[in-house]
C-alpha positions, 0 to 999 in steps of 0.5 A: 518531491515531498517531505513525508513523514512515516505516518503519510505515506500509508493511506489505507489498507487493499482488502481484495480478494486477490490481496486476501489470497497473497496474505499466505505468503506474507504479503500485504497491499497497501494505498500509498502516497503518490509521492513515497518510494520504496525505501519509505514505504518500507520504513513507514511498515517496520515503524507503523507495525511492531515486529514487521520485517520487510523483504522486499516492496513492489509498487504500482503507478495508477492513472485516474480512469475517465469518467462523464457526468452528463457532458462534462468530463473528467478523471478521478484521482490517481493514486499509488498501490504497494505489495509488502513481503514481509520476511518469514520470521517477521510478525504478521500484521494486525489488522490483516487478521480476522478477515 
């Protein structure tokens, strides 16, 4: 298991129209490290963003899907997704707004 640092484990935002409808209740998706747990995730979000109080975190493993390109075959990267309750009186996150 990897030594990761709070600011590693988040990689990118989910901006969805599925993750976009959840932001009603507080919850946002994130692209996480393969590797992070969900004691990591929640104290990278709480560190990363002020005044955000996690609730609870959901994880996703996701394989690679198998792609061609002629005749050679192969998978693309797996990767780890993220949904972050936040509590009702927490802050809102940032860069969530305006979409």
């Amino acid at each position: 298991m990897a030594d990761l640092k709070y600011y590693d484990v988040i990689l990118k935002p989910v901006i969805t129209e599925n993750s976009m409808s959840i932001l009603d209740e507080k919850k946002y998706t994130f692209l996480v490290h393969p590797d992070a747990t969900k004691a990591q995730v929640k104290d990278a979000v709480e560190k990363m963003f002020e005044g955000a109080k996690v609730a609870a975190v959901n994880t996703m493993n996701y394989d690679g899907k198998p792609k061609r390109r002629g005749l050679h075959f192969g998978r693309t990267k797996k990767y780890k997704k993220a949904i972050v309750k936040l509590t009702a009186e927490s802050k809102d996150i940032e860069i969530f707004q305006g979409m």
